[in-house]
N, CA, C and O atoms as a MOPAC input file, in Angstrom:
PM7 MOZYME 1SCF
protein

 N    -13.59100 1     3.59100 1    -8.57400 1
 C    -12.66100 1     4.28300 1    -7.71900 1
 C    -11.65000 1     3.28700 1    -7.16800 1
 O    -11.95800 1     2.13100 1    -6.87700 1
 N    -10.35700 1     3.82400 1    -7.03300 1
 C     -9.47400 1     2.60600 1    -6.83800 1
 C     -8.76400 1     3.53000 1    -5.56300 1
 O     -8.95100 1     4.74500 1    -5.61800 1
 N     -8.12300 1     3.09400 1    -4.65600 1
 C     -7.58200 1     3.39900 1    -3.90800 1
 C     -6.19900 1     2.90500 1    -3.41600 1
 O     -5.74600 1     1.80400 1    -3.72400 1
 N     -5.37800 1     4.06600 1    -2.39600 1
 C     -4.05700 1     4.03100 1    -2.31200 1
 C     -3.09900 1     3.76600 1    -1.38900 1
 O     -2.80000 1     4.70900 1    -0.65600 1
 N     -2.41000 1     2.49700 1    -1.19300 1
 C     -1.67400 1     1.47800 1    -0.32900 1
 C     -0.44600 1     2.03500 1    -0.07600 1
 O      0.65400 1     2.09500 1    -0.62400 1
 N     -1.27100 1     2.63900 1     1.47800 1
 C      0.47500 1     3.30000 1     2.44900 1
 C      1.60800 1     2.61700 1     2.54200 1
 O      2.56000 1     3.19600 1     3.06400 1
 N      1.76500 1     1.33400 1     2.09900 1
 C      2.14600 1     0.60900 1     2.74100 1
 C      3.71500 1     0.50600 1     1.61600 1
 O      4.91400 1     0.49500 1     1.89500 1
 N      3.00800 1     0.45100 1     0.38500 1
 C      3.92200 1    -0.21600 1    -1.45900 1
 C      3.52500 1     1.00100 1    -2.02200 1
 O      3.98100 1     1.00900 1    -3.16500 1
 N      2.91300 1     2.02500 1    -1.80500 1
 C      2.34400 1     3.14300 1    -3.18600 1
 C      1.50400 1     2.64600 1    -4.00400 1
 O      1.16600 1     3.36700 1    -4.94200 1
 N      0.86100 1     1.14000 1    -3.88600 1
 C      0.20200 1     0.68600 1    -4.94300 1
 C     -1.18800 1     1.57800 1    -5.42100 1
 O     -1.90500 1     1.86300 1    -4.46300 1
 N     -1.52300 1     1.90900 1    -6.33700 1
 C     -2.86100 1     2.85000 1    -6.41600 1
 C     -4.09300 1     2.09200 1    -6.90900 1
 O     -5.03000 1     2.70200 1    -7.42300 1
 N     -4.09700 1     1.01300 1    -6.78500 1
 C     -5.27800 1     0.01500 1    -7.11100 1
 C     -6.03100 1    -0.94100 1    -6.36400 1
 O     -6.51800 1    -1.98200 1    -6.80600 1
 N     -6.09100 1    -0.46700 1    -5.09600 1
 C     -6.87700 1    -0.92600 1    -3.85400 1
 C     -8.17900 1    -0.90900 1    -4.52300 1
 O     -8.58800 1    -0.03200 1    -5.28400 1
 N     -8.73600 1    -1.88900 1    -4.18500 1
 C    -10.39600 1    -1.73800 1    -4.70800 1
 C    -10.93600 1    -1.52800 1    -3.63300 1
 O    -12.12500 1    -1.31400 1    -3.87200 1
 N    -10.67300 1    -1.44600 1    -2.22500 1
 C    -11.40300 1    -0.94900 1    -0.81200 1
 C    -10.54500 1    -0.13200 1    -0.74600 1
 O     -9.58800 1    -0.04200 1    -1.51600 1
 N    -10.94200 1     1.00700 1     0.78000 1
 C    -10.08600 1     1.85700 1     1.23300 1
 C     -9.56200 1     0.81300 1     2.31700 1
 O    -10.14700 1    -0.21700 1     2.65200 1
 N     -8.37700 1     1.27000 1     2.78400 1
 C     -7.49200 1     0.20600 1     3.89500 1
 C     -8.06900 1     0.27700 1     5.15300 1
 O     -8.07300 1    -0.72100 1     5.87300 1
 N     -8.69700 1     1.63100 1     5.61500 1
 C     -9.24900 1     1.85800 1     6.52000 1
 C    -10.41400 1     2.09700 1     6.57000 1
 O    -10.82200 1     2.29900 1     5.42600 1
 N    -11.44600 1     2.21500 1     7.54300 1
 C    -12.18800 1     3.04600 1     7.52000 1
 C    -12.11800 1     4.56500 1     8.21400 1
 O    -11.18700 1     5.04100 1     8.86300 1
 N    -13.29400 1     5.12300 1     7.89800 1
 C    -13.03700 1     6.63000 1     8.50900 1
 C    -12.39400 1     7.01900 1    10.22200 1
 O    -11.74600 1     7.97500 1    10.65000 1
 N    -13.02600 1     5.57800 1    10.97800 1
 C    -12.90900 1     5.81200 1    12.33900 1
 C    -11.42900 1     5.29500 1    12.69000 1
 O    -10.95400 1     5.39900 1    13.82100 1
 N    -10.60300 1     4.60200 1    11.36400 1
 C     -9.46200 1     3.86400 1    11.38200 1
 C     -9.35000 1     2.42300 1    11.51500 1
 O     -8.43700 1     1.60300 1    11.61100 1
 N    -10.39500 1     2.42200 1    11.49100 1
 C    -10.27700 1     0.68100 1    11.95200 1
 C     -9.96500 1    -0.01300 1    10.44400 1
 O    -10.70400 1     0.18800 1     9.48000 1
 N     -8.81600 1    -0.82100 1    10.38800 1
 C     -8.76300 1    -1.69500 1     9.30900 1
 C     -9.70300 1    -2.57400 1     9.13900 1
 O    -10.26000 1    -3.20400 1    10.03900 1
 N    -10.03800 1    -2.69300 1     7.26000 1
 C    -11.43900 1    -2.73200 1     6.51400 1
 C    -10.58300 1    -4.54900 1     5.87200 1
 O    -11.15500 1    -5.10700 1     4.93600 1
 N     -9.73400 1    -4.99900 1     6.27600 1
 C     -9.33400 1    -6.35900 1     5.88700 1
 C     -8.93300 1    -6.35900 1     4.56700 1
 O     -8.51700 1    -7.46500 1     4.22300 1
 N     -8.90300 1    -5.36400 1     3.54600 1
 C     -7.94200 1    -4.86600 1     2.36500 1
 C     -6.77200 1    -5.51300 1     2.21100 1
 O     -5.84800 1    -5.23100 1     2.97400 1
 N     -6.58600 1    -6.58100 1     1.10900 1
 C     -5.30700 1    -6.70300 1     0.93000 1
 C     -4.52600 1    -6.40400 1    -0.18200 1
 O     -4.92100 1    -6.72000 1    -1.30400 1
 N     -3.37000 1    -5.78200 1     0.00800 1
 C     -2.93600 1    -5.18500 1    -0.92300 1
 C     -2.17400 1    -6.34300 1    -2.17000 1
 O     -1.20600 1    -7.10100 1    -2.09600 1
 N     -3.01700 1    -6.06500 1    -3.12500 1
 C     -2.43700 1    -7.15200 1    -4.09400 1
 C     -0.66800 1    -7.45100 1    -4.60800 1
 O     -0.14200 1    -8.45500 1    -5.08800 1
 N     -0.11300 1    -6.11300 1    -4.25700 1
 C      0.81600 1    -5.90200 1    -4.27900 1
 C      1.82600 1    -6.22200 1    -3.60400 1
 O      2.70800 1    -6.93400 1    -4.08400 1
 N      1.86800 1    -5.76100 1    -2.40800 1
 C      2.65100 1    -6.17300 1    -1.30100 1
 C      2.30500 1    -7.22400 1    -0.27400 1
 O      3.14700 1    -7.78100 1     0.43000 1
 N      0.95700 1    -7.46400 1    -0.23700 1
 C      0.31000 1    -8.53700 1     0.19500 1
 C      0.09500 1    -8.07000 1     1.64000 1
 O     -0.44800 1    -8.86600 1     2.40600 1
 N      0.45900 1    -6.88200 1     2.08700 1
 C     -0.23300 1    -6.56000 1     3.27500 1
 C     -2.12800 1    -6.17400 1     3.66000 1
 O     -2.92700 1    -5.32300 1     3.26800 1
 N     -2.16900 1    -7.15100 1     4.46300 1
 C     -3.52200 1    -6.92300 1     5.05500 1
 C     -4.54300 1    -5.75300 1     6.36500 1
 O     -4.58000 1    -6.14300 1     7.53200 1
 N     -5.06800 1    -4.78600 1     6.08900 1
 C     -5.05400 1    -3.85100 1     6.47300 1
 C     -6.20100 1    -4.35200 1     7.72500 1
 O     -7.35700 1    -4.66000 1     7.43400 1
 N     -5.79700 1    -4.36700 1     8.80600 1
 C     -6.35700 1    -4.61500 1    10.22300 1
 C     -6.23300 1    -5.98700 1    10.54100 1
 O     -7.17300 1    -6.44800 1    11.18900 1
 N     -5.11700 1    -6.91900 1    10.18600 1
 C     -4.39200 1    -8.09200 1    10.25000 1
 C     -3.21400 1    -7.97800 1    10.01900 1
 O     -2.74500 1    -8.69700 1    10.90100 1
 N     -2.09700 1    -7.46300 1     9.28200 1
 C     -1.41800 1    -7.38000 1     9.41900 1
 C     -0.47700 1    -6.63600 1    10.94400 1
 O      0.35900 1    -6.99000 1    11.77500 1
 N     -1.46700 1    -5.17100 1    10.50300 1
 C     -0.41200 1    -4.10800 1    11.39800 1
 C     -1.45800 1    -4.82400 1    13.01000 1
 O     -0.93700 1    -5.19300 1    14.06200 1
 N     -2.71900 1    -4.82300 1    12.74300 1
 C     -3.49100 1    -4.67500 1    14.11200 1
 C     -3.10200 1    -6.12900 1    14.75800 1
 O     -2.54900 1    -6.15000 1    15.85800 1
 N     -3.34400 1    -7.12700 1    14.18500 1
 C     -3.71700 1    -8.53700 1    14.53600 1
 C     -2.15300 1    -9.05600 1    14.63700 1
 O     -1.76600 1    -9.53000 1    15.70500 1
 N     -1.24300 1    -8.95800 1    13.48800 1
 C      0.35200 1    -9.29400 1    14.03200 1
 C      1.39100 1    -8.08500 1    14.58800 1
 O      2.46300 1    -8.41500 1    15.09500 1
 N      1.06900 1    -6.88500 1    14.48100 1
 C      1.72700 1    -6.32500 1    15.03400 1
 C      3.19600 1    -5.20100 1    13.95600 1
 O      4.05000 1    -4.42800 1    14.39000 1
 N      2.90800 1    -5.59200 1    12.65500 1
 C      3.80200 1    -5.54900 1    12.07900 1
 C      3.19500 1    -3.88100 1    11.47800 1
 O      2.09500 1    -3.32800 1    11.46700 1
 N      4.20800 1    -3.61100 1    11.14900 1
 C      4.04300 1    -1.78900 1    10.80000 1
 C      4.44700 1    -1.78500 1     9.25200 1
 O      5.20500 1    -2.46800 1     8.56400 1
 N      3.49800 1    -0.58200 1     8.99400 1
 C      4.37300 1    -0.18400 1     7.66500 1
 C      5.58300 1    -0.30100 1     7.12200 1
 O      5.86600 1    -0.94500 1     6.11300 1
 N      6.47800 1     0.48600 1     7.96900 1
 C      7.82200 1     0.27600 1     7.31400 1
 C      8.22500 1    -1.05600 1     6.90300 1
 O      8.40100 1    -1.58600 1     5.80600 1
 N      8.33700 1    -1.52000 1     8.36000 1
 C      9.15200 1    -3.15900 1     8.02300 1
 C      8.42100 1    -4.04500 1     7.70900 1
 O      8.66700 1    -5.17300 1     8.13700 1
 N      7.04500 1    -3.77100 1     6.68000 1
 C      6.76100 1    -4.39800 1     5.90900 1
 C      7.12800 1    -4.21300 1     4.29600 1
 O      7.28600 1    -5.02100 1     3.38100 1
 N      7.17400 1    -3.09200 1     4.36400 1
 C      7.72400 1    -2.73600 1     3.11100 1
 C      9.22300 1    -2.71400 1     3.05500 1
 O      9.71000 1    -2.83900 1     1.93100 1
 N     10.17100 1    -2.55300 1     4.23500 1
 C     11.33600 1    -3.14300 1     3.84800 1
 C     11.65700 1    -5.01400 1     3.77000 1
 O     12.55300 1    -5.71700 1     3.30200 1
 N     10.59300 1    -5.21300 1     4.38500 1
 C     10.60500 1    -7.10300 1     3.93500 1
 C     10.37800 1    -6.82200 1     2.77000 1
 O     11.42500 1    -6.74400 1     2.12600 1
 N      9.09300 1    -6.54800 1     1.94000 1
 C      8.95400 1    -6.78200 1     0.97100 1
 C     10.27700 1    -6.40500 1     0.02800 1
 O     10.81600 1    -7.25900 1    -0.67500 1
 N     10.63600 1    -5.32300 1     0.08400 1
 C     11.44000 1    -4.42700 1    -1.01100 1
 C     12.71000 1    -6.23600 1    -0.53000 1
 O     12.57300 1    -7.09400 1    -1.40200 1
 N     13.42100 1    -6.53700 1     0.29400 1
 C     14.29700 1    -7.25300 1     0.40200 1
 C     13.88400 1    -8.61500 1    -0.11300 1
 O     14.81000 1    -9.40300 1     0.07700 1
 N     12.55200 1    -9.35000 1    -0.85300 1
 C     12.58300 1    -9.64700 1    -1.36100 1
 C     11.97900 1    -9.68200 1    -2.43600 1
 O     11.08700 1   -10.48800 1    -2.69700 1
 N     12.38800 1    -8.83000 1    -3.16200 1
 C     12.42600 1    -8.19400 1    -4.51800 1
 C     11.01400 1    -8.04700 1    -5.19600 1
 O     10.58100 1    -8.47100 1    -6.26700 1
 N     10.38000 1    -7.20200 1    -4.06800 1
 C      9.33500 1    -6.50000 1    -4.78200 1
 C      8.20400 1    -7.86100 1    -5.46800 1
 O      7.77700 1    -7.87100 1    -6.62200 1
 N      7.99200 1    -8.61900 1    -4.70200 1
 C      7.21400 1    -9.37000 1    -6.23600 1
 C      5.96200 1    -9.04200 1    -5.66700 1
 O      5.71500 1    -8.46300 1    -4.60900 1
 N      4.81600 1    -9.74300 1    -6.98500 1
 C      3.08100 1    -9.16800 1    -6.89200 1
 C      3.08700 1   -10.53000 1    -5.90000 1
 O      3.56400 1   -11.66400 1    -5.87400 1
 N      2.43100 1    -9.84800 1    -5.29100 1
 C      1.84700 1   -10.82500 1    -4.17000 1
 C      0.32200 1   -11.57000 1    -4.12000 1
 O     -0.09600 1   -12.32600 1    -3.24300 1
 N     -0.36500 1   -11.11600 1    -5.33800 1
 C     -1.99600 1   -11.75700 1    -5.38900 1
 C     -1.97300 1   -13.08800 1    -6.39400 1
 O     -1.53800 1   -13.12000 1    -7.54500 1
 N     -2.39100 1   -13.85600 1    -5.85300 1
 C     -2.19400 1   -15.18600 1    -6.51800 1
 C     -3.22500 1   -15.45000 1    -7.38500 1
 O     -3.34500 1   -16.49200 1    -8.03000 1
 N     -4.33100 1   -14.05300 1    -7.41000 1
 C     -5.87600 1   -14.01200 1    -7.88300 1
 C     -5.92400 1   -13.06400 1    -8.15800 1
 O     -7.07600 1   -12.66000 1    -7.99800 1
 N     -5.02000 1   -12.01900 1    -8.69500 1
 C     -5.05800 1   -10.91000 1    -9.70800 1
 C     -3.81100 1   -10.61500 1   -10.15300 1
 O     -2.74600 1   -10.54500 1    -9.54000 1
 N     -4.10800 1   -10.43000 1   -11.43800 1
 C     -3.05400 1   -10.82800 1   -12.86700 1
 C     -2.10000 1    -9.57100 1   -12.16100 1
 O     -2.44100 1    -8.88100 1   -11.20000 1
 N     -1.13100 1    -9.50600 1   -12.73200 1
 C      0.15000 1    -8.30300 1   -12.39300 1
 C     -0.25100 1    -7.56000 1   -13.76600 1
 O     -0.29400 1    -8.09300 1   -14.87400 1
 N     -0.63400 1    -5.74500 1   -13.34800 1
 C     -1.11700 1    -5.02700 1   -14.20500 1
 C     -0.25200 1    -4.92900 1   -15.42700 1
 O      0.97400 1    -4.90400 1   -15.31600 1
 N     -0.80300 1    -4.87800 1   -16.49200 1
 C      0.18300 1    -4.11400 1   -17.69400 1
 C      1.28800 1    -3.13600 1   -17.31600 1
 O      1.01000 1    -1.99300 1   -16.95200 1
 N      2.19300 1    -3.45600 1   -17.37700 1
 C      3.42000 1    -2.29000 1   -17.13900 1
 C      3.96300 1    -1.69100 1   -15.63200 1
 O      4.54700 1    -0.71300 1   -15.16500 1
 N      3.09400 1    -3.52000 1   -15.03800 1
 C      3.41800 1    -2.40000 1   -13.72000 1
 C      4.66100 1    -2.41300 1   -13.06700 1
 O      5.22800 1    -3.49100 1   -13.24500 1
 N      5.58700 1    -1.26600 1   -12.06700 1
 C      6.49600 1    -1.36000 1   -11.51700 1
 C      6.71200 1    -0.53300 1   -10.43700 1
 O      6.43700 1     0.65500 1   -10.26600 1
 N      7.48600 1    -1.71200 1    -9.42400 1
 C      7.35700 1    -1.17100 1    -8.19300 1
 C      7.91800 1    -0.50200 1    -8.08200 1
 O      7.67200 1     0.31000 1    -7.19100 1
 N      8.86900 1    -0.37500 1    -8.74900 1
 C      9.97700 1     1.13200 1    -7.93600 1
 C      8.86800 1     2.35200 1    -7.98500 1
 O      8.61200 1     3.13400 1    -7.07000 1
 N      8.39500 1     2.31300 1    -9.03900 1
 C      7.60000 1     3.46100 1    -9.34100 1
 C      6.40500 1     3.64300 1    -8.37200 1
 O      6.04400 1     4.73800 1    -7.93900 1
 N      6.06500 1     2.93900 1    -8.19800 1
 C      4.88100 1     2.42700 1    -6.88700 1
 C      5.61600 1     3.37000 1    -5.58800 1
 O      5.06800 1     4.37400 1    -5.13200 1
 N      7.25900 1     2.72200 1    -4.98700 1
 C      7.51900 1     3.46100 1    -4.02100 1
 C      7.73200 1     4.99100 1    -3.93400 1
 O      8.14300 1     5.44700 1    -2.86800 1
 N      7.44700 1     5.93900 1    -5.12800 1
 C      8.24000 1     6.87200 1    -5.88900 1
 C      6.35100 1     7.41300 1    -5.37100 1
 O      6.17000 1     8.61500 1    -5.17300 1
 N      5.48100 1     6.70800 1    -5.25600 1
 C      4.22000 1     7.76700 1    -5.32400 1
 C      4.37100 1     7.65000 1    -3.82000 1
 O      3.81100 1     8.69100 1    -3.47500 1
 N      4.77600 1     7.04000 1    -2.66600 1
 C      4.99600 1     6.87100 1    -1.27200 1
 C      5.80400 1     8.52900 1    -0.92700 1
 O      5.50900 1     9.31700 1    -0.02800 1
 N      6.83400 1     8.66200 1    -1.94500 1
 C      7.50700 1     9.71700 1    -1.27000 1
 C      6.38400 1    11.27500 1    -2.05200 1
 O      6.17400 1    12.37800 1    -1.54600 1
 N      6.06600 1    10.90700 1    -2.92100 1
 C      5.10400 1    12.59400 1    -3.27100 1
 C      4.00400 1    12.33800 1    -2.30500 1
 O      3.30900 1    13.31500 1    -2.03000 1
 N      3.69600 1    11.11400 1    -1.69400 1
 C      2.20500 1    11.65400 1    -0.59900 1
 C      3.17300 1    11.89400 1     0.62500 1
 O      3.10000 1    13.02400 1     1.10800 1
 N      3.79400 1    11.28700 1     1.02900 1
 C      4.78700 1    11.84600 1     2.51800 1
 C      5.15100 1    13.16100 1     2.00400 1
 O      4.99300 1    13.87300 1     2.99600 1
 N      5.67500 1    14.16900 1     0.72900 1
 C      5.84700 1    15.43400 1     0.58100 1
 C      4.40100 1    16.18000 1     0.55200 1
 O      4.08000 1    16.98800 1     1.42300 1
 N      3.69200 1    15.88000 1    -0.37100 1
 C      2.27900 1    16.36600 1     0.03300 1
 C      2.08700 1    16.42000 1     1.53700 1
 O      2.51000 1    17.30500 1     2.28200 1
 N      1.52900 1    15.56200 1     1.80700 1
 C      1.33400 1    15.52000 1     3.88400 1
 C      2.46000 1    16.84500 1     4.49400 1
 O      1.92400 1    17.85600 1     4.94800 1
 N      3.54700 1    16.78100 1     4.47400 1
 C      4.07800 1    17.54000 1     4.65100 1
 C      3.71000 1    18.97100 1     4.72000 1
 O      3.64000 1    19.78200 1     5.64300 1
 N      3.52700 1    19.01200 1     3.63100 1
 C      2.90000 1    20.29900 1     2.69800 1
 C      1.78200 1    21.02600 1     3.54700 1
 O      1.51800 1    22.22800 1     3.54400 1
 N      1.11700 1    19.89200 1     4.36200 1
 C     -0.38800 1    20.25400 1     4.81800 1
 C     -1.54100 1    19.84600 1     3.71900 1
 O     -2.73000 1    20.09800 1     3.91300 1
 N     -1.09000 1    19.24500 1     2.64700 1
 C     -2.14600 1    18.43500 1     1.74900 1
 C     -1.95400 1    17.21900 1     2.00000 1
 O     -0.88500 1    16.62600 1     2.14500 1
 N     -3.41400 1    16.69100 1     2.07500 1
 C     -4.11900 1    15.29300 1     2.25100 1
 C     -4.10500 1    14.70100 1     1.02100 1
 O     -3.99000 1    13.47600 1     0.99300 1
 N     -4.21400 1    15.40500 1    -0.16900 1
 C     -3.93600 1    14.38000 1    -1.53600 1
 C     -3.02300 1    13.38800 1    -1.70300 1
 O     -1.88900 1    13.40900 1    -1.22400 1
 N     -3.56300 1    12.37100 1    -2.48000 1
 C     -2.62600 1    11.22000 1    -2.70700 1
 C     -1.08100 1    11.83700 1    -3.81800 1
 O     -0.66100 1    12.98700 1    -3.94100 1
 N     -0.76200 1    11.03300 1    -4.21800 1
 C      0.05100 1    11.39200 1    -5.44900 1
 C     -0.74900 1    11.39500 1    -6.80800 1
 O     -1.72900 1    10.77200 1    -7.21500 1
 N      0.02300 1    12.29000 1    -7.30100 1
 C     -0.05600 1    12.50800 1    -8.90000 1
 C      0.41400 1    12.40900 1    -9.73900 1
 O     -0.12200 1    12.75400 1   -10.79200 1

């Protein structure tokens, strides 16, 4: 089971970011390199303007200890961000599809 990073759209979290009660599970996203209950909790820094840092400098893989997937691309990554913000919307909890 792989799981899905609010943060980049990445869908290959090998933890969930949170746990159920919310508390960040220390998850880092290989992608964007945000750390889930260190980043936002411990520096203060939020979703967005982490992902607009990242996007401003140009999207790169951020894991220095896992290979950059076959074919992967971020635009497309941010593209599953906007079908779960329309889902949610919706009143569905599903990720993207």
């Amino acid at each position: 089971m792989s799981y899905f990073c609010p943060v980049c759209g990445f869908d290959g979290l090998d933890e969930a970011p949170y746990s159920p009660s919310g508390n960040g599970l220390y998850e880092i996203c290989p992608s964007c390199g945000f750390q889930f209950g260190v980043t936002d909790d411990n520096q203060g820094i939020g979703f967005h303007e982490w992902r607009e840092a990242w996007i401003d400098r140009g999207m790169p893989w951020s894991s220095h200890g896992r290979a950059v997937p076959e074919g992967w691309d971020p635009r497309a990554q941010l593209r599953n961000l906007e079908k779960l913000t329309s889902n949610i919307k919706n009143g569905s909890l599903l990720g993207p599809e």
